[in-house]
C-alpha positions in Angstrom: -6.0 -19.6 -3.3 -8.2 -16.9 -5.3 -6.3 -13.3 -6.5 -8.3 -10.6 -5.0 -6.3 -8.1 -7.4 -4.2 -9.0 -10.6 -2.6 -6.3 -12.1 -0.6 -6.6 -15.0 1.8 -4.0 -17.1 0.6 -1.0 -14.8 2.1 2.2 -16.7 1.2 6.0 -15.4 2.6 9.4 -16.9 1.6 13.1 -16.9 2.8 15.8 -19.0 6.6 15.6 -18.0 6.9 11.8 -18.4 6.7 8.1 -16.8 5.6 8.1 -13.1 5.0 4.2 -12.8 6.9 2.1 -15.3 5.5 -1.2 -16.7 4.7 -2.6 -12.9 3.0 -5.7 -12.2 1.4 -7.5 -8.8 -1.0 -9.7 -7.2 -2.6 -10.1 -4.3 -3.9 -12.9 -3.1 -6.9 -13.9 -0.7 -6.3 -13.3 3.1 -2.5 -11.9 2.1 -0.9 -8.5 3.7 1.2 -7.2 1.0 3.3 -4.5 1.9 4.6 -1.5 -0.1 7.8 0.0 0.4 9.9 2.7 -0.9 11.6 5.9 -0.7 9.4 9.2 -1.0 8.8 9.2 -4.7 9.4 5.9 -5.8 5.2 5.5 -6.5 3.8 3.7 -3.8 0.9 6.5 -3.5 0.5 6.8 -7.3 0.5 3.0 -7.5 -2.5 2.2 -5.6 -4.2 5.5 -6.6 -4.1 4.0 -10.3 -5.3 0.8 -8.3 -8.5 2.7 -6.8 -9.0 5.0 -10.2 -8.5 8.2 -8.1 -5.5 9.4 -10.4 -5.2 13.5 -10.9 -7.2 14.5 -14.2 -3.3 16.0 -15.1 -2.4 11.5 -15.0 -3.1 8.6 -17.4 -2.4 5.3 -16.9 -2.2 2.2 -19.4 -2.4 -1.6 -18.1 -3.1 -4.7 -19.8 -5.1 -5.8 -17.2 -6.7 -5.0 -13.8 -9.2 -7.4 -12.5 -10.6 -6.9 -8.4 -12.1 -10.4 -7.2 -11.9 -12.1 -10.5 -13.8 -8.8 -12.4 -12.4 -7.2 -15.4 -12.4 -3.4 -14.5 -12.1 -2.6 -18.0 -15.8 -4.5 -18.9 -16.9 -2.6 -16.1 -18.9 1.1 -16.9 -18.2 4.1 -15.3 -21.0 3.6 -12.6 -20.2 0.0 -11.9 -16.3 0.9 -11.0 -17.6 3.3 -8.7 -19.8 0.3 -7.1 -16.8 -2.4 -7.2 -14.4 0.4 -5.4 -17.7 1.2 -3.2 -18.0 -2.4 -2.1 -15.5 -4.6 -2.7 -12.0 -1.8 -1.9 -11.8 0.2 1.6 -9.9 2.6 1.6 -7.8 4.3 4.6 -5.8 7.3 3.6 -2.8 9.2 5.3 -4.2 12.2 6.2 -7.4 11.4 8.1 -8.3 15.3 8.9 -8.6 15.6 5.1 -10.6 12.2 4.4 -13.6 13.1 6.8 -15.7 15.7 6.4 -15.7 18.0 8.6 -19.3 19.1 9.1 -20.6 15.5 9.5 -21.1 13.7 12.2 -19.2 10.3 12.5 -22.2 8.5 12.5 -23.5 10.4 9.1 -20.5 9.5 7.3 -19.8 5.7 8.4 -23.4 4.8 6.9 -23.8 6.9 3.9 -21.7 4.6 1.2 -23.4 1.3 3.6 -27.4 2.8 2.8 -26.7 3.5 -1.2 -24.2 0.5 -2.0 -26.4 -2.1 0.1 -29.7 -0.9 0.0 -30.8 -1.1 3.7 -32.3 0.8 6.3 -30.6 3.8 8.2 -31.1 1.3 11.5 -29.5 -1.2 10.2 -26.4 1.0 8.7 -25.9 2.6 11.9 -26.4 -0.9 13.8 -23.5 -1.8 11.4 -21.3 1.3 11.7 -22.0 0.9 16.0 -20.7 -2.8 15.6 -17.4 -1.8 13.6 -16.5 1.0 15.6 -15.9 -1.2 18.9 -13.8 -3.9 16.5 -11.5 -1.6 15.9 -11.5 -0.8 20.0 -13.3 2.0 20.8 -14.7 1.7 24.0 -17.6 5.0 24.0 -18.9 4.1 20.4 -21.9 6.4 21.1 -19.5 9.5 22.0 -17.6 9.1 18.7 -20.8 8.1 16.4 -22.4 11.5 17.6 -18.9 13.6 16.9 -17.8 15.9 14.0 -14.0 14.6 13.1 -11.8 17.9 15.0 -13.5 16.4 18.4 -11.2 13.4 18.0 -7.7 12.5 18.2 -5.7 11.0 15.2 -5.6 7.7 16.5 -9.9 7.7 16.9 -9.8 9.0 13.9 -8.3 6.7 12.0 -10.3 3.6 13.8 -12.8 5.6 12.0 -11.3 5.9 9.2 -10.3 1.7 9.7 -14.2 0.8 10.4 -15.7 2.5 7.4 -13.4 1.0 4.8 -14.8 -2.1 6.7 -18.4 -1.1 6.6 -19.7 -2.6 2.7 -17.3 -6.1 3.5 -14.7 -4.7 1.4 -12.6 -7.9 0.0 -9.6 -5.3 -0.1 -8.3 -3.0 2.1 -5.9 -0.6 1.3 -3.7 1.7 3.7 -1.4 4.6 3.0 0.6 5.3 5.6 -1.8 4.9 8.1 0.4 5.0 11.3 2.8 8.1 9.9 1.0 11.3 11.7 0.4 9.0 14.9 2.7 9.0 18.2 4.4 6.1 19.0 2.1 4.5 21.7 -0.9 4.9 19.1 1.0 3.7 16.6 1.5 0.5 17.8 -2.0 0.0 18.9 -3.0 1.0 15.1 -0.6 -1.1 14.2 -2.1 -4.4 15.9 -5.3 -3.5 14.9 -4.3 -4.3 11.2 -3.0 -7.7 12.2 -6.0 -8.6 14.7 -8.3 -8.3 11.5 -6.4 -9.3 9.1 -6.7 -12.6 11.3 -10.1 -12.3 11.9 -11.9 -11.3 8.8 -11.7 -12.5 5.1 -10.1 -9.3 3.5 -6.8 -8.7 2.0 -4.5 -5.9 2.9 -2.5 -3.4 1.1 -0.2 -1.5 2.9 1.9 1.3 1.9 4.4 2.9 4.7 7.3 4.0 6.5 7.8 2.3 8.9 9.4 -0.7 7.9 9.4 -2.5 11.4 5.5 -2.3 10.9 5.5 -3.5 7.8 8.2 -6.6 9.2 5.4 -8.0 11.9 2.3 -7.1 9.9 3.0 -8.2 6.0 3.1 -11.9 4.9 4.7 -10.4 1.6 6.6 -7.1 0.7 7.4 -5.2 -2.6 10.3 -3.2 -2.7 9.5 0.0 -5.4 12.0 2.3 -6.6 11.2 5.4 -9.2 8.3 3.9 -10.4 9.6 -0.1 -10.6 9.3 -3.1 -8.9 12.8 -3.6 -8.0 12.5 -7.1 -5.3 9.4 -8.8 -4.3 9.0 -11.9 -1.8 8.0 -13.2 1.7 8.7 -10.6 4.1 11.1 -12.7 6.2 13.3 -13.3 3.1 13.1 -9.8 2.4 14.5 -8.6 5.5 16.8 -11.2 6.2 18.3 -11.8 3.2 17.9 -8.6 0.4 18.9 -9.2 -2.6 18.5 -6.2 -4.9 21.5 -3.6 -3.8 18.5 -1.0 -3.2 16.8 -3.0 -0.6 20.0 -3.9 0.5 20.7 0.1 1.4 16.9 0.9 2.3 17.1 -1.6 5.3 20.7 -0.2 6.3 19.0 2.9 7.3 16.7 1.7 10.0 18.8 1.3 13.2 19.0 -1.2 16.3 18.3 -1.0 19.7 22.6 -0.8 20.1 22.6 2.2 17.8 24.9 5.0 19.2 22.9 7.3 19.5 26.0 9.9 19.4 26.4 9.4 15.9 24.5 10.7 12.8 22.2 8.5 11.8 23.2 6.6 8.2 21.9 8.2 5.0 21.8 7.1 1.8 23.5 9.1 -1.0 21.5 10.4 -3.9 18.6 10.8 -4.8 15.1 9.3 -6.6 15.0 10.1 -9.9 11.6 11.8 -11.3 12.5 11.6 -15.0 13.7 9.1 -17.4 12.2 6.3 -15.4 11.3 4.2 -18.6 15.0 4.7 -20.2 17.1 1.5 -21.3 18.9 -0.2 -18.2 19.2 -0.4 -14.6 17.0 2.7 -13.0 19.6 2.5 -9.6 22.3 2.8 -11.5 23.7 6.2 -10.7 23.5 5.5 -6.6 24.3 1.4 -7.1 27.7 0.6 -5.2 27.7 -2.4 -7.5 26.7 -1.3 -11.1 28.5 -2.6 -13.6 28.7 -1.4 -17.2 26.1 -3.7 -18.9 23.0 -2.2 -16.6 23.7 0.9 -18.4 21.8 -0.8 -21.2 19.7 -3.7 -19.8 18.8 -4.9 -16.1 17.2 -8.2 -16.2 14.1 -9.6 -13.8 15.3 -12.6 -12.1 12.9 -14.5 -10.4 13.8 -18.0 -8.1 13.1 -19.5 -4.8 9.6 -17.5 -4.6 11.2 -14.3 -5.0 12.0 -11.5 -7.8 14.7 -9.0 -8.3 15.4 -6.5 -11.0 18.8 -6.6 -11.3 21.9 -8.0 -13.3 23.9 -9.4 -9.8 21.5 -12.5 -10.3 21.7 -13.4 -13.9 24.4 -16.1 -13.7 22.2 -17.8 -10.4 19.2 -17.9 -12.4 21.1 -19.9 -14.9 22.8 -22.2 -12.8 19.2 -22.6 -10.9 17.5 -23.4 -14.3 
């Protein structure tokens, strides 16, 4: 199976110090990978550095970034912008900000489509016509022909779901693309990510919220925390069995159908650090329930059985395993 992205030693700062420390991933053909996290812990910033779209205020430092098998950093200014035209979609949280609002649907679905793929405005809007009703719109016409405040959130981001479709992106990447939706749209959003995911060639990204989303829809989750990977593996494993005392307390939080609902919901003490996040040791230290005092100084990645976790607990399994 081919990587569609290989990222490796990912590091982002500004001016007040490390936002994304020394992270690593891959993604791999026809895979959902989902991102998860507290607010904070870099998701956003993570696949921003990913798409190139950092603030001018950011740098970033990797060793390597390649998107279907290209070397970004061989790649000119002007070719980037064609890779992430072509080959990365893009679906953002906050769709009323995304679209413009002055355009017409129609105008800005073919647009990228007529000067990535040289074709004719018929057969862009042909195209654009054709993705709209994948993603389930039943009036394509009515929504082609409409500026962005005639639609509802959920139409809008089908839109928003058919033109990062529209060049044959082999990438797709979400952020939080069910958050500002009610619950009966959500779900339907939500299926729509898995019914092409099954039916078309790309591989998905997805950063979000909502965990029980990411549970049905992801063949593979990362678990971040203050700008590290802190677990990673299949998403079953992940829920069923965390390892890393973070994941352990992320999944804590989401409650059952038996929850009472006359108590307060469970919180988790603390909070995410914003500074420091490259200093010696284990970055969950101050809210770990386990920490001992060697992850003051070191925290060791641990990786076995398909999985990885950032954290001393494992040490002494991996050893035994090797």
């Amino acid at each position: 199976m081919s990587d569609v992205v290989r990222l490796e030693h990912l590091c982002v700062r500004d001016s007040k110090g490390v936002l994304i420390n020394d992270i690593s991933l891959v993604i791999h053909e026809r895979e959902s990978v989902g991102i998860i996290g507290e607010s904070g812990s870099g998701k956003t910033m993570t696949i921003k550095a990913l798409l190139g779209i950092l603030p001018p205020d950011v740098s970033m430092s990797r060793e390597k970034l390649e998107i279907d098998g290209i070397d970004m950093s061989r790649l000119s200014r002007s070719e980037k912008r064609r890779l992430r035209g072509t080959r990365i979609g893009f679906v953002p949280q906050n769709t009323v900000d995304y679209l413009h609002p002055y355009l017409r649907i129609s105008e800005q679905m073919i647009d990228g489509y007529m000067t990535y793929e040289k074709t004719s405005r018929a057969k862009a809007l042909e195209k654009a016509r054709m993705l709209l009703a994948s993603t389930g719109i039943d009036d394509v016409e009515r929504v082609m022909k409409s500026y962005p405040a005639e639609l509802s959130g959920g139409m809008r981001q089908r839109v928003n779901i058919a033109m990062a479709m529209m060049c044959s992106a082999r990438l797709i990447i979400a952020d939080e693309p069910t958050s500002a939706l009610d619950s009966i749209v959500r779900r339907q959003v939500a299926r729509l990510y898995f019914d092409l995911g099954e039916r078309s060639e790309f591989s998905i990204l997805l950063v979000s919220h909502d965990l029980e989303f990411m549970r049905t829809y992801c063949d593979r989750i990362i678990v971040m925390y203050a700008g590290s990977i802190v677990e990673e593996g299949p998403t079953e494993d992940i829920f069923s069995s965390p390892l890393h005392p973070y994941t352990k307390a992320l999944l804590s939080l989401v409650p059952d159908f038996c929850y009472d609902r006359t108590k307060k919901l469970p919180e988790l003490p603390g909070f995410v650090p914003d500074e420091d996040r490259d200093r010696p040791g284990c970055i969950f230290y101050d809210r770990c329930p386990h920490r001992m005092d060697e992850c003051v100084n070191s925290v060791s990645r641990i990786c076995m059985d398909g999985r990885s976790v950032l954290c001393n607990l494992y040490r002494e399994e991996s050893h035994a395993d090797s």
